[in-house]
C-alpha positions in Angstrom: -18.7 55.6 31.2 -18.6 52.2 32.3 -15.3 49.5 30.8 -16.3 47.3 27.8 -17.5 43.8 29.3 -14.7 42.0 28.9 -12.2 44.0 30.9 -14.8 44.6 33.9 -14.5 40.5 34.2 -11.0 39.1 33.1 -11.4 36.4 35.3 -14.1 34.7 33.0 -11.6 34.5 30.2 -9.0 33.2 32.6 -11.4 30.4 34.3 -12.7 29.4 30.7 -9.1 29.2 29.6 -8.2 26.3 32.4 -11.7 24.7 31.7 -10.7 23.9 28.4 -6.8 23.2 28.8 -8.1 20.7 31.6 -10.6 19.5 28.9 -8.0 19.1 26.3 -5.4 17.5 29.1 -8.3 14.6 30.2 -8.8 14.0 26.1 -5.3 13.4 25.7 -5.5 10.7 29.2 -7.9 8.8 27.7 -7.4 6.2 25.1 -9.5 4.7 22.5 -7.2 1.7 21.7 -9.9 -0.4 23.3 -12.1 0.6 20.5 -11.8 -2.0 16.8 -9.1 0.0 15.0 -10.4 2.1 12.4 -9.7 1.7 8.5 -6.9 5.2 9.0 -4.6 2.9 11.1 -5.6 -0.8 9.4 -4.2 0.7 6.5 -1.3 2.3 7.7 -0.1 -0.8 9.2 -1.0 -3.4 6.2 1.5 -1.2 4.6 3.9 -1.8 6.9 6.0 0.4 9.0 7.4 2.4 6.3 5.1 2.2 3.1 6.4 4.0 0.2 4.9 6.7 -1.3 4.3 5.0 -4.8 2.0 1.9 -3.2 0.5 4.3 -1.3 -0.3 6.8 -3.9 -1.6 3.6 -6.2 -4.1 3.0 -3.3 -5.0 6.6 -2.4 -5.8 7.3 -6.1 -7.8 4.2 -6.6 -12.1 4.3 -7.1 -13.2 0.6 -6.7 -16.4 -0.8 -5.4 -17.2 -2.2 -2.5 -16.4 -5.9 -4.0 -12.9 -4.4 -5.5 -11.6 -3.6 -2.5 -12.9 -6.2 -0.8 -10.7 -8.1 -3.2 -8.0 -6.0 -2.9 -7.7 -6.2 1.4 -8.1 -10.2 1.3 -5.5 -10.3 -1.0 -3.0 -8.7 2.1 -1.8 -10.8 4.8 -2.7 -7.9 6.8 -5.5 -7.3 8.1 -6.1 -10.9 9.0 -9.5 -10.9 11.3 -12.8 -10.7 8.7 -14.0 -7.6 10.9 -10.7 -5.8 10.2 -10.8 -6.6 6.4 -14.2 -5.6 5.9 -13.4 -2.5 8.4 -10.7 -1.4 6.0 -12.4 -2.5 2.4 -15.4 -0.2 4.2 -13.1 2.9 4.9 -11.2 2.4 1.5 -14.5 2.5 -0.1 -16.0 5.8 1.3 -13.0 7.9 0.9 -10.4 6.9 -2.1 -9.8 8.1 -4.6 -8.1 11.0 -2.1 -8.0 14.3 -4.4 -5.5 15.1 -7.0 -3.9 17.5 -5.0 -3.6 15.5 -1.8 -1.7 13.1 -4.1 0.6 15.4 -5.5 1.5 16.8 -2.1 2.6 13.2 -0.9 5.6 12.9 1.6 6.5 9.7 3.3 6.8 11.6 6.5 3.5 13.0 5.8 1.1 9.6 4.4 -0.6 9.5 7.4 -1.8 12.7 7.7 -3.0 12.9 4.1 -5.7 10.3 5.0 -9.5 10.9 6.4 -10.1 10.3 9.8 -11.8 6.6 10.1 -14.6 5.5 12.3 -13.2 5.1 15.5 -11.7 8.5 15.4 -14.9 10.1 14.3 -17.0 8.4 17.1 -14.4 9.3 19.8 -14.3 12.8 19.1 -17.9 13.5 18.1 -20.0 11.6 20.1 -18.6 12.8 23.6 -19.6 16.1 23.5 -23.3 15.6 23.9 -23.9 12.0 25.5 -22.2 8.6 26.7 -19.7 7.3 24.0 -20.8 4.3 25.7 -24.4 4.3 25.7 -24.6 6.6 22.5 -22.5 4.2 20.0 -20.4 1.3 22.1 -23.4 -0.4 22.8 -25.8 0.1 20.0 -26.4 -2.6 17.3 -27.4 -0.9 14.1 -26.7 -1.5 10.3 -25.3 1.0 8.2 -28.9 2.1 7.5 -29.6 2.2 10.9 -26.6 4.5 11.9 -27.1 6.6 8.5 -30.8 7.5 10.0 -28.9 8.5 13.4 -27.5 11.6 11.6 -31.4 12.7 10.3 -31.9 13.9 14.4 -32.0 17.5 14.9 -29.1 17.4 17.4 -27.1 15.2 14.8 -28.1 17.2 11.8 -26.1 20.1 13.5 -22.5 17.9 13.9 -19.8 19.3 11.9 -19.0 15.9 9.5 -18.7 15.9 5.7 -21.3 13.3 4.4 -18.6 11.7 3.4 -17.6 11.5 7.3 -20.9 10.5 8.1 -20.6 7.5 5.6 -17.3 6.8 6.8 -19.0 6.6 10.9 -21.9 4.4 9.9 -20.0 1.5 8.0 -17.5 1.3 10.9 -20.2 1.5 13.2 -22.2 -0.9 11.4 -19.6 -3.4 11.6 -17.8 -2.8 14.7 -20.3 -2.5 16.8 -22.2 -3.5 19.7 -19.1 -4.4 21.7 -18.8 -6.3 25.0 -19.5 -4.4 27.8 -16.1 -6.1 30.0 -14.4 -4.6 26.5 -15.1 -0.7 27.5 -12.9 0.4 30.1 -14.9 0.9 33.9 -14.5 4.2 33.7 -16.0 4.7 30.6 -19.2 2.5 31.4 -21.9 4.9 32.2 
């Protein structure tokens, strides 16, 4: 009687092992700072380095239109570039009012955390599995209609986003993008 597969061949276990801790360790190496910052960390620094959990709580529990919170970032001295307001109003838009419970499980330590992950993050860790970060979203000039259609694809149908995710990708997409090609690092230029 012959060994169940996976002892007969514990190297493959082994050798898939270091291909993804080496996967993991060049994710962590790269940066996507070069990248427009992403509603997530334009709010976290309009409120300064450390918000209180009350304002914050006021804004996460908040459902305003687009024009509200429009209204609401150009009343903040931060973010001061047009592209970052409407970057933030955009992200602010598609994901507050963050659920009740959310809310009530509030820290300061913890704000942060509690939010959705904004455009940038989305398109730096989905988009890289399957194609050029670069040629796939860096350097494509879309609307938010146009990036919305993206995800009716068969391979982009199958990406593990919320809609509310997907939203969240197109507007900052939409807005943030094409950029300059001397903007993307060499090394991620192909």
């Amino acid at each position: 009687m012959s060994a169940p597969r996976r002892l007969r061949c514990p190297w493959r276990h082994a050798a898939w092992a270091a291909v993804a801790v080496a996967a993991v360790t060049q994710a962590g190496v790269e940066d996507e700072s070069f990248m427009p910052k992403g509603g997530r960390t334009l709010l976290l620094e309009s409120l300064g380095q450390r918000p209180g959990v009350e304002e914050f709580r006021q804004i996460a529990s908040a459902s305003n239109t687009d024009a509200q919170w429009a209204s609401v970032v150009a009343a903040r001295a931060k973010p001061a570039a047009d592209r970052e307001k409407a970057t933030l109003a955009a992200y602010l838009s598609v994901n507050m009012p963050l659920p009740s419970a959310t809310l009530q499980a509030l820290k300061a330590e913890t704000l942060g955390a509690a939010l959705p992950r904004d455009g940038r993050e989305l398109a730096w860790n989905q988009c890289q599995f399957c194609h050029s970060l670069f040629a796939s979203h860096l350097t494509q000039d879309r609307d938010v209609q146009g990036w919305r259609n993206m995800f009716l694809s068969p391979f982009h149908r199958e990406l593990k986003m919320t809609p509310q995710e997907r939203e969240e990708f197109a507007r900052y997409s939409a807005i943030n993008m094409p950029m300059k090609v001397e903007d993307v690092p060499p090394e991620l230029r192909f």
